[in-house]
N, CA, C and O atoms as a GROMACS GRO file, in nm:
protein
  540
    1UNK      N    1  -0.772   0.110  -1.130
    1UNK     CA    2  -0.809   0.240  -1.078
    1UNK      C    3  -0.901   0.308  -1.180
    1UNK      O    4  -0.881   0.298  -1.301
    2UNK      N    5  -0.992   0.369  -1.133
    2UNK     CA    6  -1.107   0.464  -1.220
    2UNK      C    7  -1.009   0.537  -1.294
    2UNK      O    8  -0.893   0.537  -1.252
    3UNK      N    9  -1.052   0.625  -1.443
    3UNK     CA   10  -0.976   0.692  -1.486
    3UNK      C   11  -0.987   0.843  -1.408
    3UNK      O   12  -0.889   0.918  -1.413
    4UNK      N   13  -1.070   0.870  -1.360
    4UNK     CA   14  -1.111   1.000  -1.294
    4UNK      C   15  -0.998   1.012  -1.199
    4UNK      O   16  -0.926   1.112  -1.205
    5UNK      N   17  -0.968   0.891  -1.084
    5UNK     CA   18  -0.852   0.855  -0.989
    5UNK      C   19  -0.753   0.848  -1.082
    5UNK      O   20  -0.672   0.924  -1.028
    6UNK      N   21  -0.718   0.825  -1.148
    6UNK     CA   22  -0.589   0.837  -1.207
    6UNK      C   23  -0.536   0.957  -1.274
    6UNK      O   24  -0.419   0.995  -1.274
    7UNK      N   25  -0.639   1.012  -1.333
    7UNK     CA   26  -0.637   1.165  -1.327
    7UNK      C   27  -0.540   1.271  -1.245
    7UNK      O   28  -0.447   1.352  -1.256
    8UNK      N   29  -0.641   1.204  -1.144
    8UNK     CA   30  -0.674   1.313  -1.005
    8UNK      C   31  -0.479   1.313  -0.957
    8UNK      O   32  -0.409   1.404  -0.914
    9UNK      N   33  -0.448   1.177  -0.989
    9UNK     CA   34  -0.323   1.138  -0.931
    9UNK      C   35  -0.241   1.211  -1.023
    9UNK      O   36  -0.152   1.270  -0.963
   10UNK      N   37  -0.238   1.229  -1.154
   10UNK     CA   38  -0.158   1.282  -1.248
   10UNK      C   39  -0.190   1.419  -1.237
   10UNK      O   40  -0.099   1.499  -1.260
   11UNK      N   41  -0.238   1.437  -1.223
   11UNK     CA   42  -0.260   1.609  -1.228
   11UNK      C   43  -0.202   1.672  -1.099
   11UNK      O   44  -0.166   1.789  -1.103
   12UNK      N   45  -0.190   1.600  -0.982
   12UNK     CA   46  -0.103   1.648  -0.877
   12UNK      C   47   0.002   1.631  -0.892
   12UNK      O   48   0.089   1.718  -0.879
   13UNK      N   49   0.023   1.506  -0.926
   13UNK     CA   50   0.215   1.452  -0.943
   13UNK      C   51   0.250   1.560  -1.044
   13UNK      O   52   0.361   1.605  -1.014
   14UNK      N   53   0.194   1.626  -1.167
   14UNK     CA   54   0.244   1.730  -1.245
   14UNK      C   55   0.316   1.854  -1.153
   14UNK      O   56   0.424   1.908  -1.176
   15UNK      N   57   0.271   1.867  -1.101
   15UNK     CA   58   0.260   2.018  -0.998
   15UNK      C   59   0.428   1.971  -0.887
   15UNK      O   60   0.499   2.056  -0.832
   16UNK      N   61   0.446   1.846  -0.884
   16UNK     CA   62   0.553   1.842  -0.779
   16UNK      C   63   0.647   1.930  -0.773
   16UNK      O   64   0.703   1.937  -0.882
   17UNK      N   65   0.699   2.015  -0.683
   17UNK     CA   66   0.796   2.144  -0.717
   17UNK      C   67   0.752   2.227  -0.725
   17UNK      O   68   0.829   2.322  -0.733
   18UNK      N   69   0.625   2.254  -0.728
   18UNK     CA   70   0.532   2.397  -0.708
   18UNK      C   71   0.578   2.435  -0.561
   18UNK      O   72   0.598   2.344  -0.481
   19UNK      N   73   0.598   2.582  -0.518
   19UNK     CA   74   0.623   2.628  -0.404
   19UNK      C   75   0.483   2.651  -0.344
   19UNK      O   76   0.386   2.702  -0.400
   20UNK      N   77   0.494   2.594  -0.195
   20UNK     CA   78   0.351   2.649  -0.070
   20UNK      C   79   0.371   2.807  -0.091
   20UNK      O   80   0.466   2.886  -0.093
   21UNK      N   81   0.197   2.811  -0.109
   21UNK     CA   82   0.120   2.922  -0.110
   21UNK      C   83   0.022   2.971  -0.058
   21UNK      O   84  -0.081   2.987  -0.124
   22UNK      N   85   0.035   3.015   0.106
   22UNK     CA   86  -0.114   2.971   0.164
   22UNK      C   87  -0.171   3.085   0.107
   22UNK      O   88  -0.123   3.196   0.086
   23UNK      N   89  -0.339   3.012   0.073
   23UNK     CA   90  -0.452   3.046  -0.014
   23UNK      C   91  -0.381   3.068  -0.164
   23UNK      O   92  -0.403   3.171  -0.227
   24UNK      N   93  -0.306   2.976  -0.208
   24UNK     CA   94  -0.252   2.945  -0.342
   24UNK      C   95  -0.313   2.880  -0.410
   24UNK      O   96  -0.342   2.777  -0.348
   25UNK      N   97  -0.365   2.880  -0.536
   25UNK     CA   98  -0.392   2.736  -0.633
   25UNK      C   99  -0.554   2.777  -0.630
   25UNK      O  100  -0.619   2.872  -0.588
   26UNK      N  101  -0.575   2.676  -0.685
   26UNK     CA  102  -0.735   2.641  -0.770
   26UNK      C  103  -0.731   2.598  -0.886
   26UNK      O  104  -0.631   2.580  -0.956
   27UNK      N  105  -0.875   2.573  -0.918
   27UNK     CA  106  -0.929   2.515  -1.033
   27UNK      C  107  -0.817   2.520  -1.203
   27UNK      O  108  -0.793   2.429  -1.282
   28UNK      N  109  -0.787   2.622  -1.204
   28UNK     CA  110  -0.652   2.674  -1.326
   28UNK      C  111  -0.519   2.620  -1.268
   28UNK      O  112  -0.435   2.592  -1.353
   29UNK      N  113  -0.486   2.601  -1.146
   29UNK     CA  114  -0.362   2.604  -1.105
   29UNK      C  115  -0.310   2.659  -1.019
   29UNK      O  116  -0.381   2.687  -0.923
   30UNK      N  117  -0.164   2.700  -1.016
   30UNK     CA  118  -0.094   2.766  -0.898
   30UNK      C  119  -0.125   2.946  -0.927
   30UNK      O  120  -0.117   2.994  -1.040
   31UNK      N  121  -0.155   3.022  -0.815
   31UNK     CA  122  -0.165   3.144  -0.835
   31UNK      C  123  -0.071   3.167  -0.690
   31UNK      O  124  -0.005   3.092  -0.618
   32UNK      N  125  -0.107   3.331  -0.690
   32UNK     CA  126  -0.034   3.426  -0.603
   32UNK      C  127  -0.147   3.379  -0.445
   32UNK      O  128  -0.270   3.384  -0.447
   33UNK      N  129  -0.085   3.347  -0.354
   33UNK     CA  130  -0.151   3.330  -0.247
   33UNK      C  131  -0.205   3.487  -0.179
   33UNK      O  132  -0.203   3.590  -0.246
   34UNK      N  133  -0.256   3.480  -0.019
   34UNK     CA  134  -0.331   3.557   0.074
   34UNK      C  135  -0.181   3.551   0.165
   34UNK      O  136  -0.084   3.476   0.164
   35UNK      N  137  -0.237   3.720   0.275
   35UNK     CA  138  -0.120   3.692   0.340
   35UNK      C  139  -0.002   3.634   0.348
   35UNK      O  140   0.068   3.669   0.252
   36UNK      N  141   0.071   3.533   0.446
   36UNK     CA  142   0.204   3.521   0.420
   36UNK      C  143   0.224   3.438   0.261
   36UNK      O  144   0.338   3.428   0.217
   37UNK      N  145   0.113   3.386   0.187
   37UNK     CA  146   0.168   3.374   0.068
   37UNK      C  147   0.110   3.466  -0.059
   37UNK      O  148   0.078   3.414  -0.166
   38UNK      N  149   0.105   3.569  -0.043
   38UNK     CA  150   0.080   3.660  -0.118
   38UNK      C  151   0.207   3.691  -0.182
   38UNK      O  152   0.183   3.751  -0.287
   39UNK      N  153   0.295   3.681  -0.169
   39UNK     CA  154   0.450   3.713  -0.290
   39UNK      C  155   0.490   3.559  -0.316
   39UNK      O  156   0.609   3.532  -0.329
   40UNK      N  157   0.416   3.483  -0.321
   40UNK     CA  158   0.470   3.354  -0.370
   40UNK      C  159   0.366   3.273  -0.495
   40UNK      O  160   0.254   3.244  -0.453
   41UNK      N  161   0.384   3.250  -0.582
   41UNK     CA  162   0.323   3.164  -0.708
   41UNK      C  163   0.309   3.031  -0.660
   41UNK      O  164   0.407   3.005  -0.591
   42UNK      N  165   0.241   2.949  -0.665
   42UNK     CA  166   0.219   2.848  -0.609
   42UNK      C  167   0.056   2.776  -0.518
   42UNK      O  168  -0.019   2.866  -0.480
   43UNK      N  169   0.030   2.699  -0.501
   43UNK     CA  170  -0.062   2.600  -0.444
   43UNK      C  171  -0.077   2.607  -0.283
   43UNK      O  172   0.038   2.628  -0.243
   44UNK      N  173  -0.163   2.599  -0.173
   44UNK     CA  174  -0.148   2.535  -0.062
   44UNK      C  175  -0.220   2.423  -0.058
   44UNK      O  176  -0.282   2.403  -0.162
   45UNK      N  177  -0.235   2.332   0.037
   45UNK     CA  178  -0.290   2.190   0.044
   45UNK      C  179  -0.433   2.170  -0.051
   45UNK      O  180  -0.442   2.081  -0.136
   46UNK      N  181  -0.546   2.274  -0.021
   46UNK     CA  182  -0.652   2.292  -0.014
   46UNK      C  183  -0.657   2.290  -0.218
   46UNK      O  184  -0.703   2.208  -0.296
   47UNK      N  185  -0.583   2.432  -0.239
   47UNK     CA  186  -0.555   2.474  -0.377
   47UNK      C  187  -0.523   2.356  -0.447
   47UNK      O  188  -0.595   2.354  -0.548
   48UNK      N  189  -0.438   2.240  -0.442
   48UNK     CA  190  -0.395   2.202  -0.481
   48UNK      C  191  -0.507   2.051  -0.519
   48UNK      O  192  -0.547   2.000  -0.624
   49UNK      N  193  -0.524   2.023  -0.384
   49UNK     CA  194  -0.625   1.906  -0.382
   49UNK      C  195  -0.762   1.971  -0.525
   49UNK      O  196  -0.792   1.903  -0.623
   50UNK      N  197  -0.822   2.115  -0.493
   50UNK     CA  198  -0.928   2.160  -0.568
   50UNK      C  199  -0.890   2.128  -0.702
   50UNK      O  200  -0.965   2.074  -0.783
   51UNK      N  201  -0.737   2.172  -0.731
   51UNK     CA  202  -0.678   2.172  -0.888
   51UNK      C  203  -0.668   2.024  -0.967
   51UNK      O  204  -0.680   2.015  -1.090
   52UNK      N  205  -0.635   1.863  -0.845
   52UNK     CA  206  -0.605   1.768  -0.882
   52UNK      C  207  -0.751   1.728  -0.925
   52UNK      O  208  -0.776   1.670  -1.031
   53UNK      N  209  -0.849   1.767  -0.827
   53UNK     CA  210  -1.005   1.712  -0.861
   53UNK      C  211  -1.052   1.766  -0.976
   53UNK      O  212  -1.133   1.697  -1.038
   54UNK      N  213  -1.020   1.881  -1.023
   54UNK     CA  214  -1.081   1.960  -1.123
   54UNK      C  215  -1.034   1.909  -1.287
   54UNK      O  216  -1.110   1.887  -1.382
   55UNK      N  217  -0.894   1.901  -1.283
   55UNK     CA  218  -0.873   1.824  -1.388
   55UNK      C  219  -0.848   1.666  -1.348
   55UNK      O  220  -0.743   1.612  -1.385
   56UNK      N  221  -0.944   1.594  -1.273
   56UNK     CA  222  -0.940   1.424  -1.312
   56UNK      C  223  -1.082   1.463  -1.329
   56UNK      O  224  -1.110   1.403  -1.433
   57UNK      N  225  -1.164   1.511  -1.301
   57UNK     CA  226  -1.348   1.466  -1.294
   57UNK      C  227  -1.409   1.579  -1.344
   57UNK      O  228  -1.531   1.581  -1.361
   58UNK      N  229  -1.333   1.682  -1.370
   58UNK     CA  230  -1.414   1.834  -1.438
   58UNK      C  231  -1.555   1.858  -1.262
   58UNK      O  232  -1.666   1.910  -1.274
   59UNK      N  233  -1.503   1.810  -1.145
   59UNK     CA  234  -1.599   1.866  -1.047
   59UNK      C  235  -1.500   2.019  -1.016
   59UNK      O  236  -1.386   2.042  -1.055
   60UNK      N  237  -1.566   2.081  -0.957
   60UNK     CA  238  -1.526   2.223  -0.889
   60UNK      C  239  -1.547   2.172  -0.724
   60UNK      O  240  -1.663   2.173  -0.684
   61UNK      N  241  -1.451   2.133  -0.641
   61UNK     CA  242  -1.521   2.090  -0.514
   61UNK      C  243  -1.484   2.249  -0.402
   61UNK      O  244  -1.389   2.327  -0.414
   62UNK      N  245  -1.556   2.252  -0.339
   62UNK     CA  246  -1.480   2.326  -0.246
   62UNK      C  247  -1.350   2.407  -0.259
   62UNK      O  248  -1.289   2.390  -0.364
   63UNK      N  249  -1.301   2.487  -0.174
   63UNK     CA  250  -1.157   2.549  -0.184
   63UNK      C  251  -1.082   2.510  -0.041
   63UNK      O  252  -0.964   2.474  -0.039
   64UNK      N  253  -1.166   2.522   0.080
   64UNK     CA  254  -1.070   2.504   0.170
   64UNK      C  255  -1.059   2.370   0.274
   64UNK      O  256  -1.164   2.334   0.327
   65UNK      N  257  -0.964   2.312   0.297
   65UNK     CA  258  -1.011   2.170   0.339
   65UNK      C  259  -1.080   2.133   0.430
   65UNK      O  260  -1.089   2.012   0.451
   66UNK      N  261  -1.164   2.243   0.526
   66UNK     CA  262  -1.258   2.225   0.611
   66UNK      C  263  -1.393   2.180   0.513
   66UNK      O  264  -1.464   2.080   0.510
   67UNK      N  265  -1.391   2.341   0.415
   67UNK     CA  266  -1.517   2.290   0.310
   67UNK      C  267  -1.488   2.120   0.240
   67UNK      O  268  -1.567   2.026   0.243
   68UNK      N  269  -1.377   2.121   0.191
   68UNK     CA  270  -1.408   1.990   0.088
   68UNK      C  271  -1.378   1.851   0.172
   68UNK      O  272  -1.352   1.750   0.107
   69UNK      N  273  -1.382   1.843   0.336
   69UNK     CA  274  -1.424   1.763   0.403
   69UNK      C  275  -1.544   1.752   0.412
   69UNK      O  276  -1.588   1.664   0.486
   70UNK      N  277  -1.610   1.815   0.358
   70UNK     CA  278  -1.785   1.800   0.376
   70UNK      C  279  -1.882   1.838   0.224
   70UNK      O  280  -2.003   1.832   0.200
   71UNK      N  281  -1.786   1.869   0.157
   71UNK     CA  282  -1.844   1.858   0.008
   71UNK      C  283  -1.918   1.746  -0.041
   71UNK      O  284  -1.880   1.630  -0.060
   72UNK      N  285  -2.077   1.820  -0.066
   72UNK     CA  286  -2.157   1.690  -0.115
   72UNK      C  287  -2.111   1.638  -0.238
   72UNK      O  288  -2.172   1.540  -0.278
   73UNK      N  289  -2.032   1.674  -0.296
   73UNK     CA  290  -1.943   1.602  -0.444
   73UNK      C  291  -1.896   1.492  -0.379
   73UNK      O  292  -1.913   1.386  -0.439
   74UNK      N  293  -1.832   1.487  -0.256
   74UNK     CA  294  -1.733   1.388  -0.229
   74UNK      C  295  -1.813   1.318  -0.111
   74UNK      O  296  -1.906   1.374  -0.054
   75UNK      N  297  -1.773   1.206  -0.083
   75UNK     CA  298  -1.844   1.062   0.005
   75UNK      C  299  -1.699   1.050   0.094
   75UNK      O  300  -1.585   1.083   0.062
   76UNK      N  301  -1.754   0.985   0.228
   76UNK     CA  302  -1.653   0.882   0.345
   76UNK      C  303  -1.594   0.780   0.305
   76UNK      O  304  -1.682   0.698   0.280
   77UNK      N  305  -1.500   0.738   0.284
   77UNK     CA  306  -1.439   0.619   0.250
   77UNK      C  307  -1.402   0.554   0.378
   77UNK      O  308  -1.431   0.640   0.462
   78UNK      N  309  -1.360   0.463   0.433
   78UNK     CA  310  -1.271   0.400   0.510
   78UNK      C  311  -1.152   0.423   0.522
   78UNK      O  312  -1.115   0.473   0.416
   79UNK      N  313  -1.064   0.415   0.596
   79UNK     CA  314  -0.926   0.444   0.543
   79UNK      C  315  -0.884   0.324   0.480
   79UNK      O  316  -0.809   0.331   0.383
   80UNK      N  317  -0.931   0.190   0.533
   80UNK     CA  318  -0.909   0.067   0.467
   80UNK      C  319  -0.879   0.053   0.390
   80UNK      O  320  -0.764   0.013   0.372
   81UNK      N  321  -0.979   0.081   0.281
   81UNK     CA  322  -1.075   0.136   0.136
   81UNK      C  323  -0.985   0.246   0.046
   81UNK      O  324  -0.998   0.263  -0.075
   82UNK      N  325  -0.883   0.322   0.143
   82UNK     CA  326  -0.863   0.428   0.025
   82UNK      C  327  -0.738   0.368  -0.097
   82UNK      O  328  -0.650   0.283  -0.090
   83UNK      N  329  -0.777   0.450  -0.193
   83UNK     CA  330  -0.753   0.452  -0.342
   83UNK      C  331  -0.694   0.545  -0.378
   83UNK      O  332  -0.723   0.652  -0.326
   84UNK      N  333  -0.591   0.541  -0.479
   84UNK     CA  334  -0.544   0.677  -0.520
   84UNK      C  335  -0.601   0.763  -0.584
   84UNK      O  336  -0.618   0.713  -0.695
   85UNK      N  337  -0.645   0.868  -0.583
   85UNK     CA  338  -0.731   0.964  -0.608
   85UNK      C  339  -0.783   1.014  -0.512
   85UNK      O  340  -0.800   1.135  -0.525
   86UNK      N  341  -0.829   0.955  -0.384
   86UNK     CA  342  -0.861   0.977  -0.291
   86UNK      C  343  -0.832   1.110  -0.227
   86UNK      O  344  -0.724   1.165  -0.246
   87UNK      N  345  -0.917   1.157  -0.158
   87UNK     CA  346  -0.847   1.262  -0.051
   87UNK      C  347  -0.846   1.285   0.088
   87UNK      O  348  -0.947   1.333   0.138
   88UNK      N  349  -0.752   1.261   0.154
   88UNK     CA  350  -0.664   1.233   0.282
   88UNK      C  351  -0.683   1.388   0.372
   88UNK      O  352  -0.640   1.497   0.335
   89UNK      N  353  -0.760   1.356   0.497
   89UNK     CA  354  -0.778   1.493   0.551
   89UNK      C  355  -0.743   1.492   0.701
   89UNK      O  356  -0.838   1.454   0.770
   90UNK      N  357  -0.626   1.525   0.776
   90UNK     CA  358  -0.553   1.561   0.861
   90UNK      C  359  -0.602   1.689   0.978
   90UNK      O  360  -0.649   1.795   0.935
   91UNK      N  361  -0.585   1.663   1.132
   91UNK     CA  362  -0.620   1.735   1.215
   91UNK      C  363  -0.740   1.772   1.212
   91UNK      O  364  -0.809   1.772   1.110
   92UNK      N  365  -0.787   1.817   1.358
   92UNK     CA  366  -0.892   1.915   1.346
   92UNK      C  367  -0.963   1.992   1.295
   92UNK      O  368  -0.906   2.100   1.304
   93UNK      N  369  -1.080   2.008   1.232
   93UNK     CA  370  -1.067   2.108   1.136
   93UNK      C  371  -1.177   2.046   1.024
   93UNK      O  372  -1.298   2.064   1.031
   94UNK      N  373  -1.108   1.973   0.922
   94UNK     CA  374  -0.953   1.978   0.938
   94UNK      C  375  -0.905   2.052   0.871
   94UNK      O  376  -0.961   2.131   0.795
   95UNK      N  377  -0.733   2.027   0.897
   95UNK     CA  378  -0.638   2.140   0.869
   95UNK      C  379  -0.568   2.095   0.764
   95UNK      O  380  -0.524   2.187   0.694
   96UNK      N  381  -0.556   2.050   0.749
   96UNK     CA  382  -0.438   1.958   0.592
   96UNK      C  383  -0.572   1.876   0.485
   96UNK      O  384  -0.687   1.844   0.515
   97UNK      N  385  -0.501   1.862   0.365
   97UNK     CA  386  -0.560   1.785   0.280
   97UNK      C  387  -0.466   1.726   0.182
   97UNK      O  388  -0.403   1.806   0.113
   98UNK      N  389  -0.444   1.578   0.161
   98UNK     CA  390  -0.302   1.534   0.074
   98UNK      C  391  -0.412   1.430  -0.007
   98UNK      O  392  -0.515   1.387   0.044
   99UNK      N  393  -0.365   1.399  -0.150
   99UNK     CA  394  -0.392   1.320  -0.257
   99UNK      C  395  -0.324   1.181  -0.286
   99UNK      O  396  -0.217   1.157  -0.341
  100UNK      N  397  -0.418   1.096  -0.231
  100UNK     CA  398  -0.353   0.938  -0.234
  100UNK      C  399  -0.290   0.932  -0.338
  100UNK      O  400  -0.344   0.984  -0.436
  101UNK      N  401  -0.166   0.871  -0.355
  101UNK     CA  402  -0.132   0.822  -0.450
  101UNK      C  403  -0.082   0.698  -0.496
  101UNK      O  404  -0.061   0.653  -0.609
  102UNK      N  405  -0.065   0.647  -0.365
  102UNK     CA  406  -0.014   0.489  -0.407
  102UNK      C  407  -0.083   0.456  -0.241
  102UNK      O  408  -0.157   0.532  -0.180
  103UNK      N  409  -0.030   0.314  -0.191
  103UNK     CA  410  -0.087   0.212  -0.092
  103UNK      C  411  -0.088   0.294   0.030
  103UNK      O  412  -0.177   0.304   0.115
  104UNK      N  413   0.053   0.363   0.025
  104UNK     CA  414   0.129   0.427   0.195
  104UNK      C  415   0.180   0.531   0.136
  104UNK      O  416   0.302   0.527   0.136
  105UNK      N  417   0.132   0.631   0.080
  105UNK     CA  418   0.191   0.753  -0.010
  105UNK      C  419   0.112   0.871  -0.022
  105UNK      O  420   0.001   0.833  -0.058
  106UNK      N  421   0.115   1.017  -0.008
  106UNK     CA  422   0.038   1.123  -0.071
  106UNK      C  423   0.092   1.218  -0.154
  106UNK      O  424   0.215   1.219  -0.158
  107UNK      N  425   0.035   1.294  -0.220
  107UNK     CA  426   0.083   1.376  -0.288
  107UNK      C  427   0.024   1.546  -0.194
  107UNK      O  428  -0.090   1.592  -0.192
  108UNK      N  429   0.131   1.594  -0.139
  108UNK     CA  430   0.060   1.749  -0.099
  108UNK      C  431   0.145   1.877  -0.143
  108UNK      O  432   0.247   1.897  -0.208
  109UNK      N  433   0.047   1.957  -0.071
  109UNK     CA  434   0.190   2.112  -0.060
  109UNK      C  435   0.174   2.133   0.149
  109UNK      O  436   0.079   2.170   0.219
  110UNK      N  437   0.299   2.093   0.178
  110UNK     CA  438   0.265   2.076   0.311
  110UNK      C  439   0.297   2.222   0.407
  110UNK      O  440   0.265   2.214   0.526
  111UNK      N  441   0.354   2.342   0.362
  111UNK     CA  442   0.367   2.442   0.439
  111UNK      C  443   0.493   2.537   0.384
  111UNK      O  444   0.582   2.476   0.324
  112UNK      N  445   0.505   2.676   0.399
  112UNK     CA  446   0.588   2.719   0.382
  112UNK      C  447   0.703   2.690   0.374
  112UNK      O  448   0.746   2.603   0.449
  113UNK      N  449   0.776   2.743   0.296
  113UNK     CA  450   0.859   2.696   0.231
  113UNK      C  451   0.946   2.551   0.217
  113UNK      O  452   1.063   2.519   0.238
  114UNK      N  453   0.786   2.459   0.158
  114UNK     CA  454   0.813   2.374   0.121
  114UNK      C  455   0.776   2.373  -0.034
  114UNK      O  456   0.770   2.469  -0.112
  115UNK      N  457   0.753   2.234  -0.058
  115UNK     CA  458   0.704   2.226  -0.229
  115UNK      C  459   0.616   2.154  -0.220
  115UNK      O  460   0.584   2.099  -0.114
  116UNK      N  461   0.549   2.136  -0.348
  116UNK     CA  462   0.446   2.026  -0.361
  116UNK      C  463   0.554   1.969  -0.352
  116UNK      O  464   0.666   2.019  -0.364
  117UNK      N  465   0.497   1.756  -0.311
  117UNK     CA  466   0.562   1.655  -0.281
  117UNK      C  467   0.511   1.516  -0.243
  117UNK      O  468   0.408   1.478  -0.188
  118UNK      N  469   0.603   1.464  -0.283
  118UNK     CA  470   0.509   1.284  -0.269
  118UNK      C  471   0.611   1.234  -0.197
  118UNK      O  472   0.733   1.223  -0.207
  119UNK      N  473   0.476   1.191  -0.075
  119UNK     CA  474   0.551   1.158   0.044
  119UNK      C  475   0.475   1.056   0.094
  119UNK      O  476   0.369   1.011   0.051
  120UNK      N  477   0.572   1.008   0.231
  120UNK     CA  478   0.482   0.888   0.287
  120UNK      C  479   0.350   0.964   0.356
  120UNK      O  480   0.346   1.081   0.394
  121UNK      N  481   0.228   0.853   0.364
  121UNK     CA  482   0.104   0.929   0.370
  121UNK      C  483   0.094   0.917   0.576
  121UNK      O  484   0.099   0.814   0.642
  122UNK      N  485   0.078   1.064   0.630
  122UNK     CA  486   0.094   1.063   0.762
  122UNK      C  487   0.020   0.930   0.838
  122UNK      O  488  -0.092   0.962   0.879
  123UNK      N  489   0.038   0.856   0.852
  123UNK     CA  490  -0.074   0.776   0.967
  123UNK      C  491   0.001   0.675   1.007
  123UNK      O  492   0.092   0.621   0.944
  124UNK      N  493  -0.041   0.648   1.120
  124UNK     CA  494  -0.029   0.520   1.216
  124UNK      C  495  -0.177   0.494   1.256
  124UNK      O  496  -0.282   0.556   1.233
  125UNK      N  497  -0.143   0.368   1.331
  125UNK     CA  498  -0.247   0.298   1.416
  125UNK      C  499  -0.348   0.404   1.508
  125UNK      O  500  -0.467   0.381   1.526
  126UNK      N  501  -0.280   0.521   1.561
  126UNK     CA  502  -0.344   0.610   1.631
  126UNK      C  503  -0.364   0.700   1.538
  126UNK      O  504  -0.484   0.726   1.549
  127UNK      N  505  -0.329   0.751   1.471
  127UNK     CA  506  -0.366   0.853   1.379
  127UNK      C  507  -0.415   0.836   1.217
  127UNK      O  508  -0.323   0.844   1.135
  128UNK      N  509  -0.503   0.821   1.183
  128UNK     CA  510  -0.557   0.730   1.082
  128UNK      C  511  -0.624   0.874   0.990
  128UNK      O  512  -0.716   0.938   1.042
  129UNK      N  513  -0.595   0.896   0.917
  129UNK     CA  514  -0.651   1.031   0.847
  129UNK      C  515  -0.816   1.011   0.776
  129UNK      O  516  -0.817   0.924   0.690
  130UNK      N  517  -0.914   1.059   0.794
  130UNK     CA  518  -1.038   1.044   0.718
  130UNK      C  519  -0.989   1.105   0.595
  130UNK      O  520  -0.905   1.190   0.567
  131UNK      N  521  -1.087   1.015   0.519
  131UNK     CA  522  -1.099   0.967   0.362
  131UNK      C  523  -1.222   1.006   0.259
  131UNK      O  524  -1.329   0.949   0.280
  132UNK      N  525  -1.217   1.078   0.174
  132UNK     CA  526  -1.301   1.130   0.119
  132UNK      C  527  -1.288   1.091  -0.048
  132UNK      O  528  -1.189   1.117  -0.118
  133UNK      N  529  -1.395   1.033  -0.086
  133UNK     CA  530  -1.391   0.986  -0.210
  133UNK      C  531  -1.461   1.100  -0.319
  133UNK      O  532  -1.584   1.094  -0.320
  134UNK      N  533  -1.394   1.210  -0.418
  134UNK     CA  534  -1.426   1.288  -0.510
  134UNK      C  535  -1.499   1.242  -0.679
  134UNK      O  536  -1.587   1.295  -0.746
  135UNK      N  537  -1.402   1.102  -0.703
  135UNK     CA  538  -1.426   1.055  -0.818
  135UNK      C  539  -1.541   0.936  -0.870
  135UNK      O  540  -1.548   0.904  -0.988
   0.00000   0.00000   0.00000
């Protein structure tokens, strides 16, 4: 694995146990979110993905996962193809963003009152998440 991807992977797995914060997190870390997470310290998907990229590659990508689905920093991967470091982008939108971390695995902050967490990575045969390469 690139060291940038391995980074990217360590710097999220640090954060596991951070509480969802929608419009939480960035480039420094977990902050005070927007609306319903405005009384909470912590990351949302978007925050979190920006924070893992920022300390593996020193890039600043985007903040929200519509933007950093289309961030010229970051390239299409395959899903085939993906790598840990990678970033995994869910629904319409889209609406989610999780950090490869192993073969069948992500690292996210998936919604109120949850936590950051490494989990199995959403997909099946019908639902295959696009892949965005940062590093």
């Amino acid at each position: 694995m690139n060291a940038g991807a391995n980074e990217i992977v360590n710097a999220a797995r640090s954060q596991i146990g951070v509480p969802y914060s929608y419009g939480g997190g960035g480039v420094d870390g977990p902050s005070y979110g927007i609306g319903e997470g405005a009384g909470t310290w912590g990351f949302d998907c978007s925050g979190l993905a920006q924070y893992a990229v920022y300390q593996g590659t020193g890039k600043t990508i985007a903040r929200t996962a519509s933007a950093q689905y289309v961030d010229s920093q970051c390239y299409s991967v395959d899903y085939s193809d993906k790598q840990p470091g990678d970033l995994v982008f869910f629904y319409d939108g889209p609406g989610h963003v999780g950090i490869v971390s192993g073969n069948d695995e992500m690292i996210d902050s998936p919604n109120t009152n949850l936590f950051v967490r490494e989990e199995q990575l959403w997909s099946n045969v019908y639902n295959q998440p696009y892949v965005r390469r940062c590093w």
